[in-house]
C-alpha positions in Angstrom: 10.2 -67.8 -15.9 11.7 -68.4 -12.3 9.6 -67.2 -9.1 9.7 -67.4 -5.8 6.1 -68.2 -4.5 4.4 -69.3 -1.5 1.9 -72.3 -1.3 0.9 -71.4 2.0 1.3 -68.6 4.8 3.6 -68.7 7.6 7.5 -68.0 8.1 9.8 -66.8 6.0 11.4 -70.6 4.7 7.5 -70.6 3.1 9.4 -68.9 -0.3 10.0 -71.3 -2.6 11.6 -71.2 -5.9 9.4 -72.3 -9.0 9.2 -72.3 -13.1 5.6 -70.5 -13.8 4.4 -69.6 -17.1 5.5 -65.9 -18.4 2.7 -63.8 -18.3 1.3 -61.3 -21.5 0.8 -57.9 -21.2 -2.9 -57.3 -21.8 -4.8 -53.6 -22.6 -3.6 -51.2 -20.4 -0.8 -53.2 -18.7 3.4 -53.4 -19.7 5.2 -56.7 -19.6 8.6 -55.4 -17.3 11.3 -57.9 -16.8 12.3 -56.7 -12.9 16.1 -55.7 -11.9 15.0 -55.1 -8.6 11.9 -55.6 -6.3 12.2 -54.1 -2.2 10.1 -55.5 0.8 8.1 -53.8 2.5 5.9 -54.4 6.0 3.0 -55.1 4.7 4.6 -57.9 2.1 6.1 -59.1 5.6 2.3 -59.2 6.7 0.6 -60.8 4.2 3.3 -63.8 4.1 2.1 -64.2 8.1 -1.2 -63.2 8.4 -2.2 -64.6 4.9 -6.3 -64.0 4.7 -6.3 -62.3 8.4 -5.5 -59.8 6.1 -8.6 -58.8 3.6 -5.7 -57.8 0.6 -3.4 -61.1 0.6 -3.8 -62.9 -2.4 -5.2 -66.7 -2.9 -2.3 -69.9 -2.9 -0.1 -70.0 -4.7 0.9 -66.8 -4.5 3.8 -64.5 -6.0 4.3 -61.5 -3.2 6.6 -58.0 -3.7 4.8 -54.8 -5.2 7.6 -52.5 -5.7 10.0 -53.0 -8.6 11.9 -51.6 -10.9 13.0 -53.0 -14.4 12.7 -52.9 -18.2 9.3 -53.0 -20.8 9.8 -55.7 -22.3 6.3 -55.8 -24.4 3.3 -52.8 -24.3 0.0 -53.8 -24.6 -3.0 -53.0 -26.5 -4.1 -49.1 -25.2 -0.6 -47.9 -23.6 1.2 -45.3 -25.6 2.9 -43.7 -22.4 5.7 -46.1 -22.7 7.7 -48.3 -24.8 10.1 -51.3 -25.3 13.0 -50.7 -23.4 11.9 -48.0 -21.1 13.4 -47.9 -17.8 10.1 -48.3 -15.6 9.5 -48.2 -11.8 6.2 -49.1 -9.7 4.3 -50.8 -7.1 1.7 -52.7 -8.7 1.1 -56.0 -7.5 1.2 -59.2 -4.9 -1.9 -58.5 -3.7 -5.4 -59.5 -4.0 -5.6 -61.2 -7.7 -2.8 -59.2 -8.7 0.5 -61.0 -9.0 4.2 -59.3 -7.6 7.5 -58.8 -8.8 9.4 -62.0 -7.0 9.5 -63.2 -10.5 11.8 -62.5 -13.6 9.1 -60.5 -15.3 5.8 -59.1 -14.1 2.7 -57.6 -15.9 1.8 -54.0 -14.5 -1.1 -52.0 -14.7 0.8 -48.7 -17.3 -1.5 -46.4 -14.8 0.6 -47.3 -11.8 4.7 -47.1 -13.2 6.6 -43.8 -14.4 9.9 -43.7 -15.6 12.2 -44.5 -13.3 14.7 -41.4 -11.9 17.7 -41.5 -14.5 20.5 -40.8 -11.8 19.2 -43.6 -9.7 20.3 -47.1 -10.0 17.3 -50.0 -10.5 17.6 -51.3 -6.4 17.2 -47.5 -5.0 14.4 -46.9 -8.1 13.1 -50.6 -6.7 13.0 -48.8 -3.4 11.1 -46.1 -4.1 7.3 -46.5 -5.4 5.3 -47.7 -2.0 6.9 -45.5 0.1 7.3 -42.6 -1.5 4.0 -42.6 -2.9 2.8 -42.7 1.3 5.1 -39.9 2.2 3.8 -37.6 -0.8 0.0 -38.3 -0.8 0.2 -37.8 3.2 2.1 -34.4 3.1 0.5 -33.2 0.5 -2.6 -33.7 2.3 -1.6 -32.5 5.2 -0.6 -28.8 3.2 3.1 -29.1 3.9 4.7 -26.1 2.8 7.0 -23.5 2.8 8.4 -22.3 6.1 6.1 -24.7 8.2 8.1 -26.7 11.0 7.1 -30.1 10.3 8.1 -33.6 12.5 8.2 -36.7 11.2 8.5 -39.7 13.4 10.7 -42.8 12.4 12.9 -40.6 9.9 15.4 -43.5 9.4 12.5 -46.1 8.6 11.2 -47.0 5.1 8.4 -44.4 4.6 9.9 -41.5 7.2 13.2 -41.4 5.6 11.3 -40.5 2.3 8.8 -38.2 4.5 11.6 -35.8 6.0 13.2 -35.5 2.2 10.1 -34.7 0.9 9.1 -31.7 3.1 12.2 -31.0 3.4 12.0 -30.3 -0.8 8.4 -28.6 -0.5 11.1 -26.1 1.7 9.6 -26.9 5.0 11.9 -26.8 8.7 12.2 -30.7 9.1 12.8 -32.1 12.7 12.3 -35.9 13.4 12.6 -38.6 15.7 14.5 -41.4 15.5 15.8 -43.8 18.9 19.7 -44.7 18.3 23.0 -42.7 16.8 22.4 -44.9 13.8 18.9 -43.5 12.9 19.8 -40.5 14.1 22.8 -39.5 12.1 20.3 -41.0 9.0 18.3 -38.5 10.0 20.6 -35.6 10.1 22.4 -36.6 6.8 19.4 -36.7 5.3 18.5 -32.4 6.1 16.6 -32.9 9.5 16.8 -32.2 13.0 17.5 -35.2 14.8 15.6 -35.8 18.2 16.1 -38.7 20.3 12.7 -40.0 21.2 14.2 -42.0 24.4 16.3 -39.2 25.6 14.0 -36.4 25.3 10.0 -36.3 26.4 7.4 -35.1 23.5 6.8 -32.1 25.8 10.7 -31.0 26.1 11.2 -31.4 22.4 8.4 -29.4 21.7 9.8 -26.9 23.7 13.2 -26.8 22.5 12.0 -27.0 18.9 8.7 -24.4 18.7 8.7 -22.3 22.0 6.0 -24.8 23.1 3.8 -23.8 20.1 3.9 -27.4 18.6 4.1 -28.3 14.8 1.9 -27.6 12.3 1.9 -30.8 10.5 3.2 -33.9 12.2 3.9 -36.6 9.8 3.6 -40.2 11.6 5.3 -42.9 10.1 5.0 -45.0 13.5 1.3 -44.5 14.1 -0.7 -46.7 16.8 -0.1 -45.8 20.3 2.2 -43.0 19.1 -0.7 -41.1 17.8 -1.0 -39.9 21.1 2.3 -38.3 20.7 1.9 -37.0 17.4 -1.2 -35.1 18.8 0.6 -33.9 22.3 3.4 -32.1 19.4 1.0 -30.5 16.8 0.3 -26.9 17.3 -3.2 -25.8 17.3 -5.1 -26.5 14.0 -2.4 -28.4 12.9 -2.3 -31.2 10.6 -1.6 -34.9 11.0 -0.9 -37.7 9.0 -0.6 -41.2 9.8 0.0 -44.7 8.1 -1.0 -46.8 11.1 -4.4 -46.0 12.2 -5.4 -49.6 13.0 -5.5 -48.8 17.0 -8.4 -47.7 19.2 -7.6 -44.3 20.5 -9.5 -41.4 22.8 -9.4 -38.6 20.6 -10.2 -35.7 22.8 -6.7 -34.0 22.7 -7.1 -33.7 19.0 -10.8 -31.8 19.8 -9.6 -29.4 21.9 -6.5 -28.7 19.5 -8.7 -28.9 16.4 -6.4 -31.1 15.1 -7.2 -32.4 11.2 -6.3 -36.7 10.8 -5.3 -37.5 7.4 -4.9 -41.5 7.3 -2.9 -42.6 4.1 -3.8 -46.2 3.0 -2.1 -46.5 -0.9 -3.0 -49.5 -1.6 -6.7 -48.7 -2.5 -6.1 -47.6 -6.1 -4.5 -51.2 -6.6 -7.6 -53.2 -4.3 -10.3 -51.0 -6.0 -8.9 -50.0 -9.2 -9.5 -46.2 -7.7 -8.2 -43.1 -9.4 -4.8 -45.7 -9.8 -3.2 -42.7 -12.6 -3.1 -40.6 -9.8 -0.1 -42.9 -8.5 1.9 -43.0 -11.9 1.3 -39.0 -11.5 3.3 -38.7 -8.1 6.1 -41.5 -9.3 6.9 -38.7 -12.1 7.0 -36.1 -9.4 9.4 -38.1 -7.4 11.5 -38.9 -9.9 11.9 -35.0 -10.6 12.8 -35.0 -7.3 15.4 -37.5 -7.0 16.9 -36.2 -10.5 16.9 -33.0 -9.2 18.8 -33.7 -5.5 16.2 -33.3 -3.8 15.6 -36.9 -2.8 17.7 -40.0 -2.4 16.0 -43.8 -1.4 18.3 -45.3 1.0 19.2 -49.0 0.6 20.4 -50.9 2.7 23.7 -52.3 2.4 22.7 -55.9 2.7 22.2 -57.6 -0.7 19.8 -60.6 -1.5 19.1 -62.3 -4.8 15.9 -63.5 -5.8 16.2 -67.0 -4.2 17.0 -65.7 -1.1 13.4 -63.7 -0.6 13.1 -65.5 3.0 16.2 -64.0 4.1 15.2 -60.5 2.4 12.0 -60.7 4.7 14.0 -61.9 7.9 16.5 -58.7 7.4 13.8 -56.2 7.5 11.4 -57.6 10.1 14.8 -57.2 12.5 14.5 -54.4 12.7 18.5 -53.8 11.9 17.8 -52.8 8.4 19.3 -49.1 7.6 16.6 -48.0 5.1 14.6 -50.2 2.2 15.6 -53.9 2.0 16.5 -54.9 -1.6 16.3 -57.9 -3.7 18.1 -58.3 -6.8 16.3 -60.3 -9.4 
């Protein structure tokens, strides 16, 4: 089968394009032949920080965990799908596990669902990694019904999903984005839009809550921004964050009583941890994209499989609106 792989870590022209043997579903795993895989940040991180990184894989490598595609052979074990089944995941290119820059991929049957059926293979392809962040973080944050909720970065990869989401558990969505490009995103998408350069965390609050604060603040942008995501909570409120790598005083969240839920989903793939728990929320999503309630935004930049470099280049410009496609 063609790949693109990487013999060693660096820039994007490391992608180069290869015939590799096709691999065999074993027990427990599908054999997919991918439609569609989408980059994401940390893919973007692991091509450039190679084993800085504790989960990048050994050389030569095939990258790109989210796909979607068609089983193409079920192995010994897996009765939840079957030849032909539409499938959609993030299960690989990391650690020993090989990705989906290839023309088929073996996958772990634990971490794919059935891909939406209204949704085309690039938006399904665009799905799995981020969508899985948004639901496990708002879910364990208790976003619910009739809770004001702010997401920051609402026009980025895992926000845009975020906002949708408790926007669908019927929460009062606001969330900041920093242009009229993010921010009409935003506001097509069912949220309030607030301009984070325009407007200071205290007036926003304000304008938004009577200066109560939010009760769960969903933070998409993390680090440094923490600090804001704790100045807008309300009291007892919940946070969830994807970027928690940063060292940060947390005495506003004491004298808030603030709860920090940090979302990390790759550890059912490193650790082989509670990993059905992941095929479990791809279902949900898929109920929710069938039903309306969620749509993955691609961007309107198209790459095909050769052109992975490029793929990588887009998103890391930060001009991408939404996930960043390739078509295999």
């Amino acid at each position: 089968m063609k790949a693109m792989i990487i013999n060693s870590y660096g820039a994007s022209d490391v992608f180069e394009l290869a015939e590799v043997a096709t691999p065999s579903a074993g027990p427990g795993q599908v054999l997919v032949k991918i439609a569609a895989t989408s980059v994401n940040t940390v893919d973007t991180m692991i091509r450039q920080m190679g084993k800085e990184l504790p989960l990048s894989p050994d050389l030569p490598a095939i990258l790109g965990m989210d796909f979607a595609g068609t089983v193409e052979a079920v192995g010994e074990g897996v009765d939840a799908f079957a030849i032909g089944d539409e499938v959609y995941g993030c299960a690989g290119g990391l650690a020993d596990i090989p990705g989906a820059l290839a023309e088929y991929m073996v996958a772990d049957a634990k971490l794919i669902a059935l891909k939406p059926k209204s949704a085309s293979m690039r938006e399904a392809a665009a799905l799995p990694l981020v969508g899985i962040t948004a639901y496990e973080g708002l879910t364990r944050a208790g976003a619910s019904q009739g809770q004001k909720v702010l997401v920051h970065g609402g026009s980025g990869g895992v926000g845009h999903v975020a906002l949708q989401i408790a926007k669908a558990f019927g929460a009062d969505v606001y969330s900041t984005g920093g242009g009229s490009r993010q921010l009409a995103l935003i506001e097509d998408l069912g949220a309030t839009g607030i301009n984070y350069v325009d407007e200071s965390v205290e007036a926003y609050v304000a304008k938004h809550t009577d200066g109560v604060g939010f009760d769960v603040v969903f933070d998409s942008v993390g680090g440094a921004n923490l600090t804001n995501s704790f100045e807008a909570a309300a009291l007892n409120a919940q946070v969830a964050t994807t970027v928690s790598m940063v060292e940060l005083d947390l005495t506003p969240m004491h004298f808030k009583g603030l709860s920090l839920h940090v979302v990390f989903m790759l550890i059912p793939m490193l650790h082989d941890h509670k990993r059905e728990e992941h095929g479990v929320i791809l279902q949900e999503l898929a109920k929710l994209v069938d039903n309306g309630n969620l749509r993955p935004v691609v961007d309107e930049k198209t790459f095909t499989l050769q052109e992975a470099g490029k793929a990588h280049d887009h998103l890391t410009s930060g001009k991408a609106i939404g996930k960043v496609v390739i078509s295999v």
